[in-house]
C-alpha positions in Angstrom: 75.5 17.2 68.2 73.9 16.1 64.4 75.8 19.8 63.6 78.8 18.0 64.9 77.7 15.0 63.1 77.4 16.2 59.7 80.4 18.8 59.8 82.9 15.4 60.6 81.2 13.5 57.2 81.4 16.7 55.7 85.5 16.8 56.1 86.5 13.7 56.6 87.2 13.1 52.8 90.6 13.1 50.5 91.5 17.1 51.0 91.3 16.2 54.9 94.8 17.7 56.0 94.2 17.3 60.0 91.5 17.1 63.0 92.7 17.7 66.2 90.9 16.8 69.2 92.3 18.4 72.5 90.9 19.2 75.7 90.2 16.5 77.2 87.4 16.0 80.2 89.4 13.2 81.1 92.7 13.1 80.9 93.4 9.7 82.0 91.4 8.2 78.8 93.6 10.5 76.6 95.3 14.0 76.1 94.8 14.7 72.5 94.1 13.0 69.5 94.5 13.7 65.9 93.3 12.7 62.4 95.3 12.4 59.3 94.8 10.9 55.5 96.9 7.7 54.7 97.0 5.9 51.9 97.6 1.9 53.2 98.0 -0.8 49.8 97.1 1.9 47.3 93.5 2.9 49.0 92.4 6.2 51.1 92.4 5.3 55.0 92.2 7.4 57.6 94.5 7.2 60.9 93.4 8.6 64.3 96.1 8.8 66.9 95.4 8.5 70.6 97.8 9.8 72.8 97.4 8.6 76.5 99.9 9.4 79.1 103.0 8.5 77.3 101.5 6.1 74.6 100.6 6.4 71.6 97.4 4.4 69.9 96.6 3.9 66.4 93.9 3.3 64.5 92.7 2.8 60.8 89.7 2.9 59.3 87.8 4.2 56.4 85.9 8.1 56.4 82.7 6.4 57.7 84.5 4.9 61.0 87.2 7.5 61.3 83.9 10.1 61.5 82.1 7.8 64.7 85.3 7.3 66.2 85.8 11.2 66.1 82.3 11.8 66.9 82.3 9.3 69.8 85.9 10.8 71.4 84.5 14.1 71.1 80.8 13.4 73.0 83.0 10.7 75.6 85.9 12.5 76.1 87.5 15.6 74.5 85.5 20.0 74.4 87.7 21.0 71.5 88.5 20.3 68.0 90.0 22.0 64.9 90.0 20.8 61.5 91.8 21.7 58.2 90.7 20.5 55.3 91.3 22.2 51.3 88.7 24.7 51.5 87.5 25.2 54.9 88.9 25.6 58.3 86.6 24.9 61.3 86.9 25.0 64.8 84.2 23.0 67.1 84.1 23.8 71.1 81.9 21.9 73.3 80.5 23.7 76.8 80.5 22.3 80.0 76.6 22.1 79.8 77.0 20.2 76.1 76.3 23.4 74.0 78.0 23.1 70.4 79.6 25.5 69.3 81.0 25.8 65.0 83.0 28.5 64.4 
């Protein structure tokens, strides 16, 4: 998981274009959530989308929470990510037994 940990810092920044979280262990706590870059009142936020059933949850935060909200969804609740950023694609799958995988 720290591999997990310090590929999220590592592109959660300003040439983030998208992180998508699918798979979900549980689908009740959520189907699939994604990441984007937002600029709110002139300063660099990040929004994560929660999609759950047929609702839709925001939140904002900065790269810092944006990163342990990701990291959290992904140890609680989701086996699959992929993230696009402006000079590296990545795609992170999580086993059944809680091997991490980077690809």
């Amino acid at each position: 998981m720290e591999e997990l940990e310090a590929l999220l810092k590592e592109l959660i920044n300003e040439n983030l274009r998208r992180l998508i979280l699918s798979n979900p262990i549980h689908p009740e706590a959520g189907s699939k959530a994604a990441v984007r870059p937002l600029l709110l009142k002139e300063q660099l936020c990040f929004q994560t989308v929660l999609y759950r059933g047929n609702k839709v949850f925001h939140y904002n935060g900065t790269a810092e929470e944006t990163a342990a909200r990701a990291l959290a969804l992904m140890k609680e609740n989701f086996r699959q990510a992929e993230a696009e950023g402006g000079t590296c694609r990545a795609v992170v799958l999580i086993s059944k037994k809680g091997r991490v995988t980077v690809k």
